[in-house]
Backbone as ProteinMPNN parsed JSONL, in Angstrom:
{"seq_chain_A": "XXXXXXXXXXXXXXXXXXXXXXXXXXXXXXXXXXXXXXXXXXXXXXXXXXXXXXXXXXXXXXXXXXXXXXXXXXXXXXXXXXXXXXXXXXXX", "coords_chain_A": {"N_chain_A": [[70.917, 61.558, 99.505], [69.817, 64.02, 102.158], [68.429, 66.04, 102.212], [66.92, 67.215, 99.519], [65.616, 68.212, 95.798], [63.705, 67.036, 93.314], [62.094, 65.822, 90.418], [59.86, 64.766, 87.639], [60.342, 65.147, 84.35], [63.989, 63.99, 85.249], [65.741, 66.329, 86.45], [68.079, 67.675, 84.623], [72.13, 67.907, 84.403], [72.532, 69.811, 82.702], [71.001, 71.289, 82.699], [70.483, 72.397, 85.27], [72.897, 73.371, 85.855], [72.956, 75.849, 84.355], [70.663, 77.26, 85.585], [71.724, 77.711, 87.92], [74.273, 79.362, 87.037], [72.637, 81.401, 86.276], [71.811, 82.241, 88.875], [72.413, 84.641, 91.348], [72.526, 84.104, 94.155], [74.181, 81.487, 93.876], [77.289, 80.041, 93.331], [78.688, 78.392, 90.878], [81.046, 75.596, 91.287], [82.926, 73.499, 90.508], [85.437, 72.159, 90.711], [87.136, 70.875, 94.149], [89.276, 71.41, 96.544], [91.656, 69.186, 98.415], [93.268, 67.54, 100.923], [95.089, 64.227, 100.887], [94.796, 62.138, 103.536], [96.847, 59.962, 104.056], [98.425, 60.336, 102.393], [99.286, 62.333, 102.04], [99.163, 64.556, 99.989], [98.326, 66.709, 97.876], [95.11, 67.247, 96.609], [92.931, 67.136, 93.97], [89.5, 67.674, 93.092], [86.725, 66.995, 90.858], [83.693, 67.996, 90.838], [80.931, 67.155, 89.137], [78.621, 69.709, 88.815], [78.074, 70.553, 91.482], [78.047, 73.363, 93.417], [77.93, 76.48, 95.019], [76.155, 77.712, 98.188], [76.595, 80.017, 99.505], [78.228, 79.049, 102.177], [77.879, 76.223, 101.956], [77.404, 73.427, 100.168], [75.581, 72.344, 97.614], [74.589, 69.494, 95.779], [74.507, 67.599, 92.468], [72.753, 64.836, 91.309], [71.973, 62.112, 89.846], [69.857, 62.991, 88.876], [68.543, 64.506, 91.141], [68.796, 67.39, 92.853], [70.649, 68.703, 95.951], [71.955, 68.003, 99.172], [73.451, 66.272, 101.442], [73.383, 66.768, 104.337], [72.023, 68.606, 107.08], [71.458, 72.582, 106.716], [70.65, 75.078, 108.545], [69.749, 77.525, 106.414], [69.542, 76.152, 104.397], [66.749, 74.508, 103.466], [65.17, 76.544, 102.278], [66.201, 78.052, 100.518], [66.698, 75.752, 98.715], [63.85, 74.977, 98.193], [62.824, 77.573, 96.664], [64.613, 77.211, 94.464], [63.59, 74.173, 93.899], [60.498, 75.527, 93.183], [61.702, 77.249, 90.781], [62.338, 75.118, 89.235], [60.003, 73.637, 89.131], [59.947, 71.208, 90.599], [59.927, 68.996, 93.144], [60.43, 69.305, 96.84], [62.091, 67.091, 99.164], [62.455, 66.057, 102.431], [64.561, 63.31, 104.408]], "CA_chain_A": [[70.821, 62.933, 99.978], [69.257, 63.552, 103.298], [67.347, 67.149, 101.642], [66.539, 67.435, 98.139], [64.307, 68.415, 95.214], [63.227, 66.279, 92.111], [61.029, 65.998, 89.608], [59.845, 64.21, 86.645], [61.494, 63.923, 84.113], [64.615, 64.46, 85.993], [66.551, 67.719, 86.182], [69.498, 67.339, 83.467], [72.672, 68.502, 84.694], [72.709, 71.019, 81.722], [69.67, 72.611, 82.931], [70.447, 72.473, 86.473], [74.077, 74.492, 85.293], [72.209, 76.923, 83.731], [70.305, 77.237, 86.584], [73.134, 77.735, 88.746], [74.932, 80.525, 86.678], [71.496, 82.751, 86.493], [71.144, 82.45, 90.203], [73.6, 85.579, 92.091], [72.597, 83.406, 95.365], [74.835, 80.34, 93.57], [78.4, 79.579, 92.616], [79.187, 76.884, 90.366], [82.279, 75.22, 92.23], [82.457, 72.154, 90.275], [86.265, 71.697, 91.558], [87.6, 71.161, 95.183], [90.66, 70.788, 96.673], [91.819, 68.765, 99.584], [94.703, 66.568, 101.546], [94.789, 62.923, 101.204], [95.514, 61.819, 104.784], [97.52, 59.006, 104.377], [100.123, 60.565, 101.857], [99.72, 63.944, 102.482], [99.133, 65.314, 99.126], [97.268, 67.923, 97.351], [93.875, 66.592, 95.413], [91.784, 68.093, 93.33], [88.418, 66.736, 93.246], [85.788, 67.421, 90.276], [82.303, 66.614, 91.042], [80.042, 68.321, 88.016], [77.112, 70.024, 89.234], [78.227, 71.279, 92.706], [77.169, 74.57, 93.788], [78.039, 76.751, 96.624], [75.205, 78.812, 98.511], [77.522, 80.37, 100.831], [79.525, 78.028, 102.57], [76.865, 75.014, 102.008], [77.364, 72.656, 99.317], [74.897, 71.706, 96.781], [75.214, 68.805, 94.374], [73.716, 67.542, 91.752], [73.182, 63.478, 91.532], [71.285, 61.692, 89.422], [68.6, 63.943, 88.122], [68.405, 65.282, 92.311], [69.809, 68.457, 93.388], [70.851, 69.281, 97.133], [72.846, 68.165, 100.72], [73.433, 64.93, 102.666], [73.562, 67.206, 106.067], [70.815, 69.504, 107.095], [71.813, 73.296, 107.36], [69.181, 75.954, 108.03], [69.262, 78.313, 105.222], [68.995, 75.134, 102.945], [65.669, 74.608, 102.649], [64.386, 77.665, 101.506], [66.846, 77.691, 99.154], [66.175, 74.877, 97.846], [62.341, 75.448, 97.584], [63.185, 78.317, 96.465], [64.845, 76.445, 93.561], [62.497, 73.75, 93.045], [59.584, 76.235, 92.358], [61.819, 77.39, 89.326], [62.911, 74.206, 88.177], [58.716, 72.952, 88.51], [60.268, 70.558, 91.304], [59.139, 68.876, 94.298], [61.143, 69.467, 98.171], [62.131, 66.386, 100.579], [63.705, 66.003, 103.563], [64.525, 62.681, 104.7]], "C_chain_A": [[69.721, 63.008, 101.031], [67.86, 65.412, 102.815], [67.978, 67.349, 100.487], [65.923, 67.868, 97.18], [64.635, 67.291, 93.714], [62.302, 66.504, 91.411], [60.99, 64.968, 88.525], [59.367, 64.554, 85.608], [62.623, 64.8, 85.018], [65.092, 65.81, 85.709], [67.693, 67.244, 85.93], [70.235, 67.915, 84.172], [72.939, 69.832, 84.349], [72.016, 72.178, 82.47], [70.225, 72.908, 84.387], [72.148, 73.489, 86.678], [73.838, 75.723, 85.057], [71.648, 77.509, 84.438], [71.236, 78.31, 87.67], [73.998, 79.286, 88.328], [73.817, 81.805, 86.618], [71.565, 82.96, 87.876], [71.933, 83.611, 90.729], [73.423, 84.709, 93.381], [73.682, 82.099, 95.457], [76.092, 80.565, 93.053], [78.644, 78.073, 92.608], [80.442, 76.33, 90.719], [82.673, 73.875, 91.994], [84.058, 71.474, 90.376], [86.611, 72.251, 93.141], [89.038, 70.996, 95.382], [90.806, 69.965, 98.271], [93.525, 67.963, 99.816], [94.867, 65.788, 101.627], [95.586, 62.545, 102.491], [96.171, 61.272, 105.533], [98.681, 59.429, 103.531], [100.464, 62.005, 101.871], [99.97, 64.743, 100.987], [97.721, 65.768, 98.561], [96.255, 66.82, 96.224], [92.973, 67.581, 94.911], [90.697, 67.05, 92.776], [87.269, 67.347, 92.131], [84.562, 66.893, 90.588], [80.985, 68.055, 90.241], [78.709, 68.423, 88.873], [77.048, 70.627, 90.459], [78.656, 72.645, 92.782], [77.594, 74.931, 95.136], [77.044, 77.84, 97.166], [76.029, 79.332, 99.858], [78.607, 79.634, 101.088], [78.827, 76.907, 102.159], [76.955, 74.832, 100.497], [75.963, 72.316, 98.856], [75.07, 70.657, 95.641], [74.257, 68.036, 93.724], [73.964, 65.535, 91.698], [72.196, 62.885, 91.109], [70.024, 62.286, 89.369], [68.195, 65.146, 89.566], [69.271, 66.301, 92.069], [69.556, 68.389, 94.871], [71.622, 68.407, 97.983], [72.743, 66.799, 101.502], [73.669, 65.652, 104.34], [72.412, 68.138, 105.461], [71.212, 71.158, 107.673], [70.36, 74.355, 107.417], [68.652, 76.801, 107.344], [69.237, 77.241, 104.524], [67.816, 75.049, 102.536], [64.887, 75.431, 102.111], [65.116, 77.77, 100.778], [66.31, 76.943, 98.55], [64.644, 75.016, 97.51], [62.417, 76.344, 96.858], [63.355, 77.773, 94.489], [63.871, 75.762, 92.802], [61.28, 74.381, 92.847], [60.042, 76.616, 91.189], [61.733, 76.257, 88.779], [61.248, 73.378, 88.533], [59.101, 71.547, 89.158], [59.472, 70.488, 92.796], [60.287, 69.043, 95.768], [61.24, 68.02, 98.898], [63.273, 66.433, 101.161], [63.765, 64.524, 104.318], [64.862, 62.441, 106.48]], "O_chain_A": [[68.765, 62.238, 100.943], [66.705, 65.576, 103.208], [69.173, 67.589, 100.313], [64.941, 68.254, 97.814], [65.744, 66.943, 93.311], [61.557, 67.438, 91.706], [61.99, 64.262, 88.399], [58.147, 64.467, 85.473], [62.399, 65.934, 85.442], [64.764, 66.349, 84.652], [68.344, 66.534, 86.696], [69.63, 68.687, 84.915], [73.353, 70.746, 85.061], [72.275, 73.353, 82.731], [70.401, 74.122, 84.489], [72.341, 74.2, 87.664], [74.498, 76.642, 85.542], [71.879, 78.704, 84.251], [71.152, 79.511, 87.929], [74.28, 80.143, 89.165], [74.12, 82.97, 86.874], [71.323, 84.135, 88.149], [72.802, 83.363, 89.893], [74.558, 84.534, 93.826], [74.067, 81.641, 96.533], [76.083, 81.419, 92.166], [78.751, 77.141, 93.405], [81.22, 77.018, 90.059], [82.8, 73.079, 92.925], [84.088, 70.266, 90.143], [86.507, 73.423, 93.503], [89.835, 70.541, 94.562], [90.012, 70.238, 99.171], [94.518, 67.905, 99.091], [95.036, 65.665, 102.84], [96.814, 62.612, 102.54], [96.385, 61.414, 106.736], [99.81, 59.018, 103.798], [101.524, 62.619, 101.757], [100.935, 65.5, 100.884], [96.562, 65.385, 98.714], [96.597, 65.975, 95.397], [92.454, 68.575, 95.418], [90.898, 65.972, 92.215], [86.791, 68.389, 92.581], [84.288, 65.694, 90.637], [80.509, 69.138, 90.579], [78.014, 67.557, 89.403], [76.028, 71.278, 90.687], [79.66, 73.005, 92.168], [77.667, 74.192, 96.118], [77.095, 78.923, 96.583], [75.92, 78.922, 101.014], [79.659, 79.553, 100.454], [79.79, 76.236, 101.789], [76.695, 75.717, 99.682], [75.156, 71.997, 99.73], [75.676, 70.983, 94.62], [73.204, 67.771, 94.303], [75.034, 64.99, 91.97], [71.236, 62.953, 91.875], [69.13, 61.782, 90.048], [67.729, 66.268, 89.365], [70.252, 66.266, 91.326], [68.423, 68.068, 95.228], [72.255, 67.737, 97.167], [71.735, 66.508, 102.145], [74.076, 65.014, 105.311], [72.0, 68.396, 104.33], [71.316, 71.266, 108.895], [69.396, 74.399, 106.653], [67.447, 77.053, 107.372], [68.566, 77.567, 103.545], [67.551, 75.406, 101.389], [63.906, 75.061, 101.466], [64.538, 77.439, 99.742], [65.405, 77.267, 97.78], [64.38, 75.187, 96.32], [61.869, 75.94, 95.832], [62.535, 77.921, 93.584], [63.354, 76.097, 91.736], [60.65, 73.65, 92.082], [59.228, 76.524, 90.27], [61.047, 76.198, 87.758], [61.302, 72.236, 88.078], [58.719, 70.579, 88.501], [58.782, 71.317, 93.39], [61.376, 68.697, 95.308], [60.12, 67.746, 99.328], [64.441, 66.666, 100.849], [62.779, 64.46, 105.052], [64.793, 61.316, 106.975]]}, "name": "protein", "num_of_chains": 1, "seq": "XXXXXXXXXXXXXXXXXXXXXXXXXXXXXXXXXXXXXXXXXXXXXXXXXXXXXXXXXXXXXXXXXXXXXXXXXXXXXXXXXXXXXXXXXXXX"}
């Protein structure tokens, strides 16, 4: 992830769910859908822990939360975040 927050010990998915459903800024979105582009059919994609702040993806990944692209309401979000969750901010 290219911006993130962490902490130690990590942030559980549980908690980071929980998280997620208190927030009104967050929807939990933990399926997608898409087109595979070589056969041309419908997929549905689960990936636990992903979060939508608008249009901008959040996901959850090994104890991290947040974004392999950089948009510009993200990081205050996310700070935002890791001050509840007692987390630290980077941006790589």
């Amino acid at each position: 992830m290219d911006i993130f927050i962490k902490r130690e010990p990590d942030i559980s998915l549980q908690e980071w769910i929980d998280y997620v459903k208190s927030d009104n800024d967050l929807i939990l979105a933990e399926k997608t859908e898409g087109i595979n582009p070589i056969t041309k059919q419908k997929l549905v994609i689960n990936i636990k822990g992903r979060a939508l702040y608008g249009d901008v993806d959040i996901v959850y990944k090994d104890g991290c939360i947040g974004n392999d692209d950089f948009y510009d309401e993200l990081p205050d979000k996310l700070k935002e975040i890791a001050q509840s969750l007692g987390a630290e901010y980077f941006e790589l």
